[in-house]
N, C-alpha and C positions, 0 to 999 in steps of 0.2 A: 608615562610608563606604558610602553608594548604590551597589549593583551597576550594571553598566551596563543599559540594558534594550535587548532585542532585539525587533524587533517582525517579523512573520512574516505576508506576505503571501500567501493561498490565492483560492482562485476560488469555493471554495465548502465551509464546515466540515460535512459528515456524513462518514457511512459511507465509508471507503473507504481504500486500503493509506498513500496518501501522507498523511493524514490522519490516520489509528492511529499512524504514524509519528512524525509531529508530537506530538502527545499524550504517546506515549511520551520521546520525547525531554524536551518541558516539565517533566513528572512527575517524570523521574527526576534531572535536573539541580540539584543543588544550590542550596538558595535563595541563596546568599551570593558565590555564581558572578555569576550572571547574574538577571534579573529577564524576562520575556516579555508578551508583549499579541501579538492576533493582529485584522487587520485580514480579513474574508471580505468580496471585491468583489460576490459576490449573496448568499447568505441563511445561516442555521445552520438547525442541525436538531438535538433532542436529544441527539445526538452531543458536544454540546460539555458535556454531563453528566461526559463521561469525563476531565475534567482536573480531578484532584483537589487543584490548588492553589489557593487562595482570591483572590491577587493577581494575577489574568491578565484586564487586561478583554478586552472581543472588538467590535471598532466591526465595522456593518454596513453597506454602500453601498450596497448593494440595486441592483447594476446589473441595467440593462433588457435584455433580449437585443438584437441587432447593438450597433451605435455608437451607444453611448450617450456623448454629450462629456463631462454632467456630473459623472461619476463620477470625473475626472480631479480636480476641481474638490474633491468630497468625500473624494476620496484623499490631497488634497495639505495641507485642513483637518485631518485627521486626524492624518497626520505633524507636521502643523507642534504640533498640541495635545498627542500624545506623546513626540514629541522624541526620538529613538530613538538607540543611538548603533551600531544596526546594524538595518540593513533586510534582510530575505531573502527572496525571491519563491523559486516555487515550480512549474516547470511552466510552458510557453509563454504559458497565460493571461494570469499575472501579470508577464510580462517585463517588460514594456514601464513598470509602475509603478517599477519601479528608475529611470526616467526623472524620472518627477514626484516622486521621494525626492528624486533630485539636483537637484531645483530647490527643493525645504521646506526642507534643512537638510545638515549636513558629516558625515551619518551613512554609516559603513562598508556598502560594498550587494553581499551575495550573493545568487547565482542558485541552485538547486537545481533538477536534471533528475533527475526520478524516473520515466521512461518515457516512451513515446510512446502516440500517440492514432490512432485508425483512419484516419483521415484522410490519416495520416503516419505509415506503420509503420516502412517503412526510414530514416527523417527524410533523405529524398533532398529536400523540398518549395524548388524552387529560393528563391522567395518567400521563406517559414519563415526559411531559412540567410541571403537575404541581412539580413534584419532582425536576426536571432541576432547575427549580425555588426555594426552598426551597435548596436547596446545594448551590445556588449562593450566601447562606450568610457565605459559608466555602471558596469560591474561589476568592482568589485575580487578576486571570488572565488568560483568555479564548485564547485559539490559535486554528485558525480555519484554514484549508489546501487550502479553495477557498471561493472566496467572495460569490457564493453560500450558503457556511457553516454558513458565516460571517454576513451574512445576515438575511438569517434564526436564528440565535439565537437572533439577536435583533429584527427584526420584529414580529415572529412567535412563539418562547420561551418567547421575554419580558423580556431580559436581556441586560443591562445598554448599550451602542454603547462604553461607554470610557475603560469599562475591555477587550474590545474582540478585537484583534489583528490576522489579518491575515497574513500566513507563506504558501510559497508555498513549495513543496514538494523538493528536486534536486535529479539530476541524473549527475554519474560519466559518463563524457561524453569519459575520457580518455578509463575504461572499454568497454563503448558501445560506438559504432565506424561504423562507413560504410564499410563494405567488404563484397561484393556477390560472394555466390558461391556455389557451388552443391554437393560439398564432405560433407556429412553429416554424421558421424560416427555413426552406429546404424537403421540408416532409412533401410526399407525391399529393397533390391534389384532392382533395376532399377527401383527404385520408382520415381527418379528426374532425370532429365534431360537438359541438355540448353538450351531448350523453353519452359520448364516448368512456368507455372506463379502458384507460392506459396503465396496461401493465410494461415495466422497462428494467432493462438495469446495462449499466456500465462496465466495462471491464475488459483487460485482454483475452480475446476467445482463445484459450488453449486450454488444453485437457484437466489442469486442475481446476477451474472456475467453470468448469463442465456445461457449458451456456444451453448443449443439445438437449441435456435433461428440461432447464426452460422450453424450448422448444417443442419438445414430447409432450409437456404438460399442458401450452397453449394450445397445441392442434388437437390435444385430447379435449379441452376445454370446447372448444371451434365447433366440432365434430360429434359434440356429445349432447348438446345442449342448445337447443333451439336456438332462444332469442341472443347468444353468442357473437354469433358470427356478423350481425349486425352492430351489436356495440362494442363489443371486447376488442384493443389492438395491442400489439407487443410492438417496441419500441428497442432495439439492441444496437449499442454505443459502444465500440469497437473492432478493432481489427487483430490479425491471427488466425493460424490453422483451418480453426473451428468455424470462419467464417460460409466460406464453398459449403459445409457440409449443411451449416444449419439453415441455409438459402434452399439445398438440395432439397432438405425434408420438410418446408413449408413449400415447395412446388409442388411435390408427391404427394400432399394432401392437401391437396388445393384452398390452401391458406396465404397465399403468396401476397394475396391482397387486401390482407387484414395487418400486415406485419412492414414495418421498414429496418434494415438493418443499415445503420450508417458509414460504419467503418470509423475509421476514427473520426474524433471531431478535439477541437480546445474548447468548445462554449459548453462546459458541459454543465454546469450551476444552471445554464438560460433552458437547455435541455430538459432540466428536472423538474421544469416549472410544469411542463405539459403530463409529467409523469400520476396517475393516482395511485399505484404503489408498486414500488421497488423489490426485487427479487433477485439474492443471488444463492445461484445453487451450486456455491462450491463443494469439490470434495475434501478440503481443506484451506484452512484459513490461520492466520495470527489474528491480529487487527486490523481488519476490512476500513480503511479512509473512505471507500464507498458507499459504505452501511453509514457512515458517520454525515457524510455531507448530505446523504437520502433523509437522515432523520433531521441534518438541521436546518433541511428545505419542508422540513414539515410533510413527509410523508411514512405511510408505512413499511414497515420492512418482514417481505417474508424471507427466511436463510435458512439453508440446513443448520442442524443441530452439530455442527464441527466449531473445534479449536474454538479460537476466542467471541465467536457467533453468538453462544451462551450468555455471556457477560457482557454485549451492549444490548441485545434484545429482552425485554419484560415480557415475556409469555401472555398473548390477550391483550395485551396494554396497549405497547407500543409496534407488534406486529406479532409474523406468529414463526416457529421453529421446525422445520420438517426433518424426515429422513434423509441423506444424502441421494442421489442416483435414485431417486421415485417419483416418476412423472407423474402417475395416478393421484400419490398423494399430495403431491404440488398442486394439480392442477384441482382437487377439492378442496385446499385451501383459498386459492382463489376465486371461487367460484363461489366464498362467503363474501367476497366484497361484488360481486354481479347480484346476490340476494341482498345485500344491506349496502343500497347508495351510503348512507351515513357513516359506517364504520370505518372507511377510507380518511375522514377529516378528523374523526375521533380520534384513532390514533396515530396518525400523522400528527397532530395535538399534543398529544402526549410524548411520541418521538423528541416533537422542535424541545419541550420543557428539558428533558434528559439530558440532551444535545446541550443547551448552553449551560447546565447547571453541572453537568459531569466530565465533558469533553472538548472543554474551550480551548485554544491554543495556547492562552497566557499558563494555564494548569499545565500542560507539557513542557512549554519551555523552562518555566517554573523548576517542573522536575527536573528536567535534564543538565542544567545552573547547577544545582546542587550534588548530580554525581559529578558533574566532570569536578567542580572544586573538591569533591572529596578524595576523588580519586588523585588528584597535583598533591593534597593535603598529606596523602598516605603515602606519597613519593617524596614527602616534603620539597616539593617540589614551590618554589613562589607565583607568585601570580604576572610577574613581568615574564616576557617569551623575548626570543630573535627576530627579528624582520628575517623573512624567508627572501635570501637571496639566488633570483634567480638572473641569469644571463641573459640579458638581451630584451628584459620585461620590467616593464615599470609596474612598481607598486598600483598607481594609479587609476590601472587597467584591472578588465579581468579575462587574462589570458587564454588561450587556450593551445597548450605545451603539447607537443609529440616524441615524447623520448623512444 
């Protein structure tokens, strides 16, 4: 019997949490479950190296930026050629394709909200909600990454409480691991040290993961504080925008040499090893995969108080919760782990325990097994699917389609 296949609508396959997410989820899902294909409405990028199952093609639409019509056109080619017997978009982008699913074929169409975008931090966007609302007569099944998400779409959007389903995000806890240590391959030359205390965090530098507030907080930290500037380093693992700038403002305060910014990297588990606590100061958040891999490398996490930030951090416990856009008060929260060597391991300690008891990967896939069968269930839909016939592609492979 043919699994059924799911096919997984994104805006665009690299770098990035909702994305790692995905990946992880395919990876880990049993082949005899389900089968996948993932359709990216503009381009891939190496990124899609990371799904190590051989039967996943990946079609490209290569949309244009603004309104682009035809993409509807290639979208609707696409579905009708894989035949899917569950479609899932991802994220406001790709809403609106759960539309032209329900005109290809009678496949089961979930939505998945994994955060919001600068644009729309509170998702107040009247516009936004009233279209959310108008697609929810396409969507049989909402999955939300935090009760945050979860919440906001039936409060605030006005969508039914019994379609929307919350799924928290996991993290391979085998990959991310506790191991401190200072051999950091690539870092400038006696740049770390064994009383170093490394502050770091991960992420693409653009406006909403607001990396400059980090920034502002370190060189206030540098700057403010005597013995600082010889132990304290900041460590910032990726690339985007935000990069130029946030190089600019540790020249300007002549911190340039306390600090490495790497730009992107893949090693990023070997990364966290040197890290002693992790900090991200988004201005909004779903499910941080970052915050997750930080804690089940056994370190601490400080995070603005946004979106679902609340609900993996334990206040004092496991790390600490700040104001969004407040360098001052960042930077005195870090400034308790320069006065308490210890409090770094403590709960980092407490993070890794959270980490594998709450946020394992088998718990996500877990969940995710059980919507999509309920959702085929409430299509009455069976559990055999078509082999997705494509031209010119063998099953065997995993393709990569340009329609």
């Amino acid at each position: 019997m043919t699994p059924p296949l799911i096919v997984h609508v994104i805006f665009r396959l690299a770098t990035g949490g909702l994305e790692n997410g995905l990946v992880n989820l395919i990876n880990m899902m049993p082949r005899e479950r389900y089968r996948h294909a993932i359709v990216s409405l503009t381009d891939v990028t190496d990124f899609r190296e990371r799904i190590a199952r051989d039967d996943v093609p990946v079609v490209v639409l290569h949309k244009k930026p603004g309104h682009d019509m035809g993409v509807y056109w290639r979208a609707w080619k696409a579905l009708r050629t894989l035949r899917p017997d569950v479609v899932h978009t991802r994220n406001f982008p790709a809403l609106e394709f759960l539309a032209v699913s329900a005109c290809a074929g009678p496949a089961a169409r979930v939505h998945g909200e994994h955060g919001r975008e600068i644009y729309d931090l509170a998702g107040t966007n009247r516009v936004h909600n009233v279209f959310r609302k108008v697609m929810n007569l396409f969507v049989h099944r909402y999955v939300a990454v935090s009760r945050d998400l979860a919440e906001w779409l039936v409060a605030t959007v006005g969508l039914p409480a019994r379609k929307v389903t919350q799924v928290y995000n996991g993290v391979d806890t085998a990959r991310f691991h506790p191991c401190r240590t200072r051999e950091l391959p690539g870092a400038p030359p006696g740049f770390l040290s064994s009383n170093s205390l490394v502050i770091g965090t991960v992420g693409r530098m653009q406006q909403v993961k607001d990396q400059i507030t980090l920034v502002r907080a370190f060189t206030h930290l540098v700057n403010t504080v005597p013995e600082a500037r010889q132990v304290v380093r900041l460590i910032m693992v990726g690339d985007g925008p935000l990069l130029e700038e946030s190089q600019r403002i540790l020249n300007s305060e002549q911190c340039a040499s306390c600090a490495w910014l790497t730009g992107a990297r893949s090693n990023v588990a070997e990364i966290l090893h040197a890290f002693d606590v992790f900090v991200l100061p988004s201005l909004a958040e779903g499910i941080s995969n970052t915050i997750l891999e930080a804690m089940a490398s056994g370190l601490p996490v400080v995070a603005t108080r946004v979106g679902g930030n609340v609900e993996l951090i334990e206040e004092g416990q496991t790390g600490f919760l700040v104001p969004a856009a407040d360098p001052v008060a960042l930077a005195l929260v870090l400034r308790r782990y320069l006065d308490d060597p210890q409090l770094s391991a403590r709960q980092g300690a407490e993070g890794r325990k959270r980490a594998e008891s709450q946020f394992g990967l088998d718990a996500m896939v877990a969940h995710y097994l059980d919507m999509y069968d309920g959702v085929l269930a409430g299509k009455g839909r069976h559990a055999e699917a078509r082999r997705p016939k494509i031209a010119g592609v063998s099953n065997d492979v995993r393709p990569l389609r340009n329609l």
